[in-house]
MARDRENTOR-201058 format. One record per residue: residue in three letters; residue number from 1; x, y, z of N, C-alpha, C, CB in turn. Coordinates in Angstrom, 1 decimal, decimal comma. Glycine has a CB too. Layout:
# MARDRENTOR-201058
ALA:NUM:X:Y:Z:X:Y:Z:X:Y:Z:X:Y:Z
...
//
This chain:
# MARDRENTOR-201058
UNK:1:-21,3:20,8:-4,1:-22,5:21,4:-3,7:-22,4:22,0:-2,3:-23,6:20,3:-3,7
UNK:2:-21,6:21,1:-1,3:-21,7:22,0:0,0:-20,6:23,2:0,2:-21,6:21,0:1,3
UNK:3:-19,6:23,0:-0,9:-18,5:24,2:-0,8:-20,0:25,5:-0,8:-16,9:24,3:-2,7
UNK:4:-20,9:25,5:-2,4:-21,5:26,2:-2,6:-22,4:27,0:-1,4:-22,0:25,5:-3,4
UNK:5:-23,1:25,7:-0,2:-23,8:26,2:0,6:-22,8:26,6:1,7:-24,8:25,3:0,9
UNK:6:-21,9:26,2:1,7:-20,6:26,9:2,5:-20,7:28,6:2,7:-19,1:26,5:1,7
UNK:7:-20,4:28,9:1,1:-20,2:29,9:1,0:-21,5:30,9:1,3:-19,8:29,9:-0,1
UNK:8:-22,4:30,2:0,7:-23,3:31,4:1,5:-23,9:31,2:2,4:-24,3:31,7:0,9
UNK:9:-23,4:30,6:3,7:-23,8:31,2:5,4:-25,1:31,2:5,2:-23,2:32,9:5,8
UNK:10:-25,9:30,5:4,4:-27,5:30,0:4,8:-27,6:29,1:5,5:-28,3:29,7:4,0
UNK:11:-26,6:27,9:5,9:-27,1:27,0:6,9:-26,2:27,2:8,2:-27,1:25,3:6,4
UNK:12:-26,3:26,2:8,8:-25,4:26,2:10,3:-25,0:24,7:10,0:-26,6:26,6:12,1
UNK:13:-24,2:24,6:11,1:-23,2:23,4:10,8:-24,0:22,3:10,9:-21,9:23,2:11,7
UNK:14:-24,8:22,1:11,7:-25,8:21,3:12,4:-26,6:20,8:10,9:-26,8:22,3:13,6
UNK:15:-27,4:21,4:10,3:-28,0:21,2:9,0:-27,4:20,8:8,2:-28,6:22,1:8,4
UNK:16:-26,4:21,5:8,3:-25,2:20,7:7,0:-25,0:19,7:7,2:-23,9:21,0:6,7
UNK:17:-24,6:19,2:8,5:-23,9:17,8:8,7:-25,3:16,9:8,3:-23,2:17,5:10,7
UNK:18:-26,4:17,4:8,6:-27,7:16,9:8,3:-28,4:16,3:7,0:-28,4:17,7:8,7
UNK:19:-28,0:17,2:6,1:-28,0:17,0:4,9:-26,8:16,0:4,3:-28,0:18,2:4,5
UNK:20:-25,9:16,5:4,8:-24,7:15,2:4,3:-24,9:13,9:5,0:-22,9:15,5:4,8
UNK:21:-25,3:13,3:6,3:-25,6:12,0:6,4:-26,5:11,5:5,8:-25,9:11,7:7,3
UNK:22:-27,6:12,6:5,5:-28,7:12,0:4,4:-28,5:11,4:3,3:-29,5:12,8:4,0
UNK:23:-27,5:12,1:2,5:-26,9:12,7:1,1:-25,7:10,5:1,5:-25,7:15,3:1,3
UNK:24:-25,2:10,9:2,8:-24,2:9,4:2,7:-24,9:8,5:2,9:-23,0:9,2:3,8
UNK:25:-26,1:8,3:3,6:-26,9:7,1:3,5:-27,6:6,8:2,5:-27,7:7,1:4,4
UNK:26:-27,9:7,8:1,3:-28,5:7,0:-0,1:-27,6:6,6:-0,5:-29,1:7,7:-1,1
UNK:27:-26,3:7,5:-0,4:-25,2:6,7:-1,2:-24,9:5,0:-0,4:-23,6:7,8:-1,1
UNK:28:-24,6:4,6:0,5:-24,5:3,2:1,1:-25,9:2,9:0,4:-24,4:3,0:3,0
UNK:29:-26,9:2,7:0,2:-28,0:2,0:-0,1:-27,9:2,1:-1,8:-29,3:2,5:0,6
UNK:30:-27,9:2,7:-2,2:-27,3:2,9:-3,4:-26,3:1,7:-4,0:-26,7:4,3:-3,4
UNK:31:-25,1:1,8:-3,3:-23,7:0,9:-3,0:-23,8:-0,1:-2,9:-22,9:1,1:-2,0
UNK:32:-24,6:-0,4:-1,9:-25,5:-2,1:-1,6:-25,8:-2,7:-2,2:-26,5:-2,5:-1,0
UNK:33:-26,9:-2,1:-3,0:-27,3:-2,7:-4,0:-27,6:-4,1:-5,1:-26,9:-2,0:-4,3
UNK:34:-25,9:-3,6:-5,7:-25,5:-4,4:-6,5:-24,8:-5,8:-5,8:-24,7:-3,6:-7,4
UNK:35:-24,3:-5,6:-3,9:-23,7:-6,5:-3,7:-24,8:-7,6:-2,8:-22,5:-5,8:-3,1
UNK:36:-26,0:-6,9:-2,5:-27,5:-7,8:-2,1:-27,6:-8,3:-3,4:-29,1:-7,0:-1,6
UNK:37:-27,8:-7,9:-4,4:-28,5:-8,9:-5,8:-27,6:-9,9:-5,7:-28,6:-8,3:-7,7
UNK:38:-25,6:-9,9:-5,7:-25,2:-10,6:-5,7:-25,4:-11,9:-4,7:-24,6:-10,2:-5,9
UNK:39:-25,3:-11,3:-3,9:-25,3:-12,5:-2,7:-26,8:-13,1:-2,8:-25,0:-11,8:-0,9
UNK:40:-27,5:-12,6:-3,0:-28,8:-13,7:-2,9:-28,4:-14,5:-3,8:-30,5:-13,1:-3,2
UNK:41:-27,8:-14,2:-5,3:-27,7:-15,0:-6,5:-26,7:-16,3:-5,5:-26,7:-14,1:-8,1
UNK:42:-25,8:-15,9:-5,3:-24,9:-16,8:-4,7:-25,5:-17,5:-3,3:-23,6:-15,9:-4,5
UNK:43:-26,4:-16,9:-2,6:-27,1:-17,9:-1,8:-28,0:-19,0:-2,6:-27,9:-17,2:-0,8
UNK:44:-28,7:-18,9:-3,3:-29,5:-19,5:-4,2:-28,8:-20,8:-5,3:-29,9:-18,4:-5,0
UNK:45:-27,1:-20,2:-5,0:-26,5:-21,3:-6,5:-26,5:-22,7:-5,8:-24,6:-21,0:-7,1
UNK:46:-26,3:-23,0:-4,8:-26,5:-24,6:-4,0:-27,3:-25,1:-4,2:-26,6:-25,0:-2,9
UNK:47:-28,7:-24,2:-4,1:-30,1:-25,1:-4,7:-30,1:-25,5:-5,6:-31,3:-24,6:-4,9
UNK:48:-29,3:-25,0:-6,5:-29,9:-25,1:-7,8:-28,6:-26,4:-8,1:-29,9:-23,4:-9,0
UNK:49:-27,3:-26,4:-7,8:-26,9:-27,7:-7,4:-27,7:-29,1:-7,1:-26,2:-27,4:-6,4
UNK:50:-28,3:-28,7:-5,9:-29,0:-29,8:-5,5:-30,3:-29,9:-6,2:-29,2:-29,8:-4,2
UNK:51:-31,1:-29,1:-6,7:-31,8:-29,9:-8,5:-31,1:-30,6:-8,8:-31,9:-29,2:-9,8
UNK:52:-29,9:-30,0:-9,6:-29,3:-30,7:-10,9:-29,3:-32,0:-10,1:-27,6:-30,0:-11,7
UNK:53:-28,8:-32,1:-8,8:-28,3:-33,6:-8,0:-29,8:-34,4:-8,4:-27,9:-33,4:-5,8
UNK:54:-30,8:-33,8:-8,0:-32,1:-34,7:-8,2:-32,6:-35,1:-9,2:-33,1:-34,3:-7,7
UNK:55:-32,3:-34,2:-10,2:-33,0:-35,0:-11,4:-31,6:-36,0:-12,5:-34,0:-33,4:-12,6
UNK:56:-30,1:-35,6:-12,0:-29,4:-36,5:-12,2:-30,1:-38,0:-11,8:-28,3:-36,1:-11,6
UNK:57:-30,5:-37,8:-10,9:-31,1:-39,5:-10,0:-32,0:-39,3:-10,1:-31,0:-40,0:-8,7
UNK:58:-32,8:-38,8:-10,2:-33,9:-39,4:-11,3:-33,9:-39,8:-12,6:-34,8:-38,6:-11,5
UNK:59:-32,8:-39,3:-13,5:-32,8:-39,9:-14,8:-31,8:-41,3:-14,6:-32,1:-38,7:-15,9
UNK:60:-31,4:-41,3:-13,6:-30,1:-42,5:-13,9:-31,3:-43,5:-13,4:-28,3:-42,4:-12,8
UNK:61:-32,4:-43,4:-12,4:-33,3:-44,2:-11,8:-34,0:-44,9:-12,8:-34,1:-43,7:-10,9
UNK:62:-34,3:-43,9:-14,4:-35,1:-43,9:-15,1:-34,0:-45,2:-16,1:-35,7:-42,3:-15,5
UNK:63:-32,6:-45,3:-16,1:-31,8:-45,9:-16,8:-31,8:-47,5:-15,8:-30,4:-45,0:-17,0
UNK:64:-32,1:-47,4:-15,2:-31,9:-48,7:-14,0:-31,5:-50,0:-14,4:-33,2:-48,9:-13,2
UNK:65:-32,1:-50,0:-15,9:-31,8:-51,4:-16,0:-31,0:-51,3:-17,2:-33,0:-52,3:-16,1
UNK:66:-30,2:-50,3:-17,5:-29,5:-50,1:-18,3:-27,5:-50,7:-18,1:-30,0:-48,6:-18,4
UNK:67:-26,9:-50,4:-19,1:-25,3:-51,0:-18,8:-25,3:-50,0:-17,6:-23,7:-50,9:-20,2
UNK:68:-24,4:-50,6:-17,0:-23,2:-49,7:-15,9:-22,8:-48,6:-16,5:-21,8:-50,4:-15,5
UNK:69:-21,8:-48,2:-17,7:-21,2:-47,3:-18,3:-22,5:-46,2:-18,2:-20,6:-47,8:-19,9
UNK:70:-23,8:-46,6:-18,3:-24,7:-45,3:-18,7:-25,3:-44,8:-17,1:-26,2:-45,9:-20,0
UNK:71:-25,0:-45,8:-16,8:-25,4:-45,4:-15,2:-24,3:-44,2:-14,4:-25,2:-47,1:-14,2
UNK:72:-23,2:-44,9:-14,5:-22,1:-43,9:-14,4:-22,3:-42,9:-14,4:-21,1:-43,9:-15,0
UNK:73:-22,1:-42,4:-16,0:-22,7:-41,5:-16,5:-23,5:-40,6:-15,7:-23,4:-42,0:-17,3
UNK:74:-24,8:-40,9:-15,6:-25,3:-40,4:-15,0:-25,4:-39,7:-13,5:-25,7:-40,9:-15,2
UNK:75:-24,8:-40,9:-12,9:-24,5:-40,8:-11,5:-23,5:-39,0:-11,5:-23,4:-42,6:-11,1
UNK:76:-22,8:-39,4:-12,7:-21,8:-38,5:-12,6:-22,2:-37,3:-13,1:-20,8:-38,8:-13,0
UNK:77:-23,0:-37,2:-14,2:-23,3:-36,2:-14,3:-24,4:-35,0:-13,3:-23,6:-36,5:-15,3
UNK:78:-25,0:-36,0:-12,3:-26,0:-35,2:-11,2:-24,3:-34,9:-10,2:-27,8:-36,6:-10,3
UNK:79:-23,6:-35,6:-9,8:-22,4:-34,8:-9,2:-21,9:-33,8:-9,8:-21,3:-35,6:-9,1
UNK:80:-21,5:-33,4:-10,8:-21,4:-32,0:-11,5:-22,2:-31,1:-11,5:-21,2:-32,0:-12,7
UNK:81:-23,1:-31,2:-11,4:-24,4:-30,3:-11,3:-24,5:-29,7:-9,6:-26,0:-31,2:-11,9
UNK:82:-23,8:-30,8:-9,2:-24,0:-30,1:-7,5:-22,8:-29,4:-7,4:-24,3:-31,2:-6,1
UNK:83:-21,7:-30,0:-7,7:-20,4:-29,4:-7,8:-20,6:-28,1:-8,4:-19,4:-30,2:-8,4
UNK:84:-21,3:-27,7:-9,6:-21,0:-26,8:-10,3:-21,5:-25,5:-9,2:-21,6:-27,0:-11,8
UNK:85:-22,9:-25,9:-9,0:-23,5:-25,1:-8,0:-22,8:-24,4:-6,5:-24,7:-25,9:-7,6
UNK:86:-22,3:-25,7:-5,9:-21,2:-25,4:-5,0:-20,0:-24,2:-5,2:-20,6:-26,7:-4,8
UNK:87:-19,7:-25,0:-6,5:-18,4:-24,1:-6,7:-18,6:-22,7:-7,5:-17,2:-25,1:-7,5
UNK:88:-19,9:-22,5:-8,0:-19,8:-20,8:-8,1:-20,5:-20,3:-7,2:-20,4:-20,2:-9,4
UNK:89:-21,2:-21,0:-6,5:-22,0:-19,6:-5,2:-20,4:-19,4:-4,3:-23,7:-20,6:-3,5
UNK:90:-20,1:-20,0:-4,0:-18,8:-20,0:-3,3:-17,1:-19,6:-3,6:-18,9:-21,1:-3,1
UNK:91:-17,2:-20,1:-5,2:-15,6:-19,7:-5,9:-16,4:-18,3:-6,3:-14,7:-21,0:-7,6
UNK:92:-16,9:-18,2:-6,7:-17,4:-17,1:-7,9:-18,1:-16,1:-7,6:-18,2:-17,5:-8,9
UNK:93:-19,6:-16,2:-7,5:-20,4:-15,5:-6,6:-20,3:-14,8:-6,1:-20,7:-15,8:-6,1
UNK:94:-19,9:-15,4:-4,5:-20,1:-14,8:-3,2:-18,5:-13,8:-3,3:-20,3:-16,1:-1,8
UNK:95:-17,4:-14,8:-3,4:-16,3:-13,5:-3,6:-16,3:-12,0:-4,5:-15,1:-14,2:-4,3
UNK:96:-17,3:-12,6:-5,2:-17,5:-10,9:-6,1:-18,2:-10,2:-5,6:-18,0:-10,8:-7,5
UNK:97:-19,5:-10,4:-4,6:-20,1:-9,7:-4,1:-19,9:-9,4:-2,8:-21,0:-10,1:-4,3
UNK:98:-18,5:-9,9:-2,4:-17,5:-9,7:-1,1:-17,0:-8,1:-1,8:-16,0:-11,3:-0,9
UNK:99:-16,8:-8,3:-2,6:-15,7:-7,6:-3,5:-16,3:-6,1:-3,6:-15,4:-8,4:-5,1
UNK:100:-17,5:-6,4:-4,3:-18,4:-5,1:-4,2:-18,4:-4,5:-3,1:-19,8:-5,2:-4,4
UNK:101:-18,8:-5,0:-2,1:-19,3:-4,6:-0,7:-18,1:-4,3:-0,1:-20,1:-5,6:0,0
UNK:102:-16,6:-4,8:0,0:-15,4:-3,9:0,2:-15,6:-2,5:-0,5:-14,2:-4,6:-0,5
UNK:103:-15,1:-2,5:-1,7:-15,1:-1,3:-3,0:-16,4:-0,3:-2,1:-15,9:-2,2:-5,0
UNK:104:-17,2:-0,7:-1,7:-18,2:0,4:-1,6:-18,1:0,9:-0,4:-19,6:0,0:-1,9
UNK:105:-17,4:0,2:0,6:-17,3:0,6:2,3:-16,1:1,7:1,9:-16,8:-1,0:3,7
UNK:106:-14,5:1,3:0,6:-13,8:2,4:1,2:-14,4:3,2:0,3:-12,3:2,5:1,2
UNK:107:-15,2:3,3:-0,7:-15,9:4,7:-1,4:-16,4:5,5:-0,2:-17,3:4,4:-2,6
UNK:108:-17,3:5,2:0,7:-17,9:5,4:1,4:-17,2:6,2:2,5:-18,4:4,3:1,5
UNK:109:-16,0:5,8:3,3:-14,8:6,0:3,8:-14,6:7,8:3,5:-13,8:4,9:3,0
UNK:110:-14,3:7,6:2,1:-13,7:8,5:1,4:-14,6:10,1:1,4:-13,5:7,9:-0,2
UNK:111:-16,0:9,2:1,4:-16,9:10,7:1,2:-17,4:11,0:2,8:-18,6:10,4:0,0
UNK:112:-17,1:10,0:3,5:-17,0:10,5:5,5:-15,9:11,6:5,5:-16,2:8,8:6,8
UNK:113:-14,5:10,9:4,9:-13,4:11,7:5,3:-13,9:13,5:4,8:-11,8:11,0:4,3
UNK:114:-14,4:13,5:3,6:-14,8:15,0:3,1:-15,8:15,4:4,2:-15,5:15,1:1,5
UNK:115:-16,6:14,9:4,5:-17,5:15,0:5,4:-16,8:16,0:7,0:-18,0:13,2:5,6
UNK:116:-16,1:15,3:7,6:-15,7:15,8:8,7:-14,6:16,7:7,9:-15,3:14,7:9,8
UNK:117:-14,1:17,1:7,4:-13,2:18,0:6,8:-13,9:19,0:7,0:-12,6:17,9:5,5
UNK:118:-15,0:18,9:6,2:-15,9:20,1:5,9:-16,6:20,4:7,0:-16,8:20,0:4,8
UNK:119:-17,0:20,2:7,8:-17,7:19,9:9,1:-16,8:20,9:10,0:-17,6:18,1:9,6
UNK:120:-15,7:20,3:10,0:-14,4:20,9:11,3:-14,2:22,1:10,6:-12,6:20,0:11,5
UNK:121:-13,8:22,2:9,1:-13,9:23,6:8,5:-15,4:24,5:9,4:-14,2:23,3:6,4
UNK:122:-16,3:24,0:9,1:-17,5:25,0:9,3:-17,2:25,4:11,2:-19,3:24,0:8,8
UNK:123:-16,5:24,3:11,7:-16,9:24,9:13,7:-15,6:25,6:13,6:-17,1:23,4:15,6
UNK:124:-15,0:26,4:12,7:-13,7:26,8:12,9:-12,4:26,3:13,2:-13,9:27,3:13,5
UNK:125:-12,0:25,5:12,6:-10,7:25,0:13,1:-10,0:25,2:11,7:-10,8:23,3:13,8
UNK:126:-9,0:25,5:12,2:-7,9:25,3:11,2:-7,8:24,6:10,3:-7,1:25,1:11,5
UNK:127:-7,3:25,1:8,9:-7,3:23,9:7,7:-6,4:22,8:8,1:-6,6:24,5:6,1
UNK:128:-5,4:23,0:9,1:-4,2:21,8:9,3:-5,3:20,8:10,3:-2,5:22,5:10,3
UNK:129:-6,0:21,1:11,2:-6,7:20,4:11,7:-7,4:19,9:11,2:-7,0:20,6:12,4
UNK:130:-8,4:20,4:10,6:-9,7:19,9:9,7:-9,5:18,7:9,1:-10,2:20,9:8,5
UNK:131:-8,3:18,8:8,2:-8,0:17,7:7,5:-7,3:16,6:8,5:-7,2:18,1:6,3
UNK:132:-6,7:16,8:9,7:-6,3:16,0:10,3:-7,6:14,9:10,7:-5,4:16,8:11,3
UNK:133:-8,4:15,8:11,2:-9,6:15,1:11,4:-10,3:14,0:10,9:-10,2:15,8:11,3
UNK:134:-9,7:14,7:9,0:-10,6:13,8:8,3:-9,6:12,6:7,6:-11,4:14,7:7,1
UNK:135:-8,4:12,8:7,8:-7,3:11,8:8,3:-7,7:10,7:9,2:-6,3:12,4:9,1
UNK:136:-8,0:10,7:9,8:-8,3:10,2:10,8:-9,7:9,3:11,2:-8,1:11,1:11,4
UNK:137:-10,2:9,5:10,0:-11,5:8,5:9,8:-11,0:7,7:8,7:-13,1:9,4:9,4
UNK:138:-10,1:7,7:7,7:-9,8:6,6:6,7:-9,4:5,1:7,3:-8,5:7,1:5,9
UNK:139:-9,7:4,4:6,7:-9,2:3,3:6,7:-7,0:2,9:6,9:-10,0:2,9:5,5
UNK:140:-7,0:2,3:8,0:-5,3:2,7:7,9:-4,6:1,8:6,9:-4,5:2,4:9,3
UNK:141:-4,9:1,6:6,1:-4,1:0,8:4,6:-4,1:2,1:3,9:-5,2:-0,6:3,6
UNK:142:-5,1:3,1:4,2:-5,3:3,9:3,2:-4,6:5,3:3,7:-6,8:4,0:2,7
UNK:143:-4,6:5,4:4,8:-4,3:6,7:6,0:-2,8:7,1:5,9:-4,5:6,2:7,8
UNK:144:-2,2:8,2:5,0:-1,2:8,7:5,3:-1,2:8,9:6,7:-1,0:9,6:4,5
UNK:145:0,0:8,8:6,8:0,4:9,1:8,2:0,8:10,8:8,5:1,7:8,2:8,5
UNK:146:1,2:11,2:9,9:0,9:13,0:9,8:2,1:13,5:9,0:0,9:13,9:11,5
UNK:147:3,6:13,1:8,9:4,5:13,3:8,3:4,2:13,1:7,2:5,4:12,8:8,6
UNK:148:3,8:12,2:6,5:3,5:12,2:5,1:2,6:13,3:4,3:2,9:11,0:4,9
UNK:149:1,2:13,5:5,2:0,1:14,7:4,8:1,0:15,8:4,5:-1,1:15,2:6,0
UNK:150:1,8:16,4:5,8:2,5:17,2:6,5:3,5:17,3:4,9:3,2:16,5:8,1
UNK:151:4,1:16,7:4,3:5,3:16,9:3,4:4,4:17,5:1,9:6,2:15,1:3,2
UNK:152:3,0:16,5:1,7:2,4:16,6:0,7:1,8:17,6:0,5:1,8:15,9:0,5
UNK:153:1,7:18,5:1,7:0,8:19,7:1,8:1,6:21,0:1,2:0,5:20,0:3,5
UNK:154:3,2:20,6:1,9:4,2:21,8:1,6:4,4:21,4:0,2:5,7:21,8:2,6
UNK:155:4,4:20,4:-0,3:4,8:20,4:-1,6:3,7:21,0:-2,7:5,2:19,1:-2,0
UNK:156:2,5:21,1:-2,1:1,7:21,1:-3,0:1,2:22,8:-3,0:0,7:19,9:-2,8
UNK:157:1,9:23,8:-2,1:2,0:25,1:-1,7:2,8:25,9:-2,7:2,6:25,2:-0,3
//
């Protein structure tokens, strides 16, 4: 879409860039999304642990005068219910909605890097710069280095 408005010299760089932060901030809220539903789920799973804990003891209270073996039981089954809670907001949960919310910062990354490419394209700079530019906003796990761009460019000429 913005090659398109590129081409036809109806905006100025200024609007453009204006429209693309707009255009990148639905996308991050958009992105979020899914990794807020998670985390509230996963803030919420301890509570629901500590139910299961309460009405474990309340039912084992309700056995009181019952054998030991059923007491146990009990005892133990309101411990699993808090454990269980514990261990998916925390094992399960929350790492997946860690996970989203990585995934979506380097998507995010990726459509900055086009961003200033296109940007430095429009105030005139050179295609070797432009992209250097937009090099240069990635994440460095992800950031070829200038020799590497530099090799992949000639090869791809």
């Amino acid at each position: 879409d913005y090659l398109r408005l590129m081409v036809g010299g109806n905006m100025n760089t200024f609007e453009l860039e204006s429209l693309m932060e707009v255009e990148l901030e639905t996308h991050h809220h958009e992105a979020g999304q899914a990794h807020n539903a998670l985390t509230k789920v996963s803030d919420g799973l301890p509570g629901f642990g500590i139910v299961a804990a309460v009405l474990g003891i309340v039912i084992t209270m309700a056995m009181i005068g019952g054998p030991p073996e059923a007491l146990g039981a009990h005892v133990g089954a309101a411990l699993v219910g808090t454990f269980l809670g514990i261990l998916l907001a925390y094992g399960y949960v929350g790492p997946m909605a860690a996970m989203l919310e990585h995934i979506a910062h380097e998507e995010a990354k990726f459509f900055e890097c086009i961003k200033v490419c296109l940007i430095a394209t429009l105030n005139g700079y050179a295609p070797q710069i432009a992209v250097e530019f937009g090099r240069k906003t990635l994440f460095s796990t992800e950031r070829p280095s200038f020799a590497e761009l530099e090799e992949h460019i000639k090869k791809s000429k």
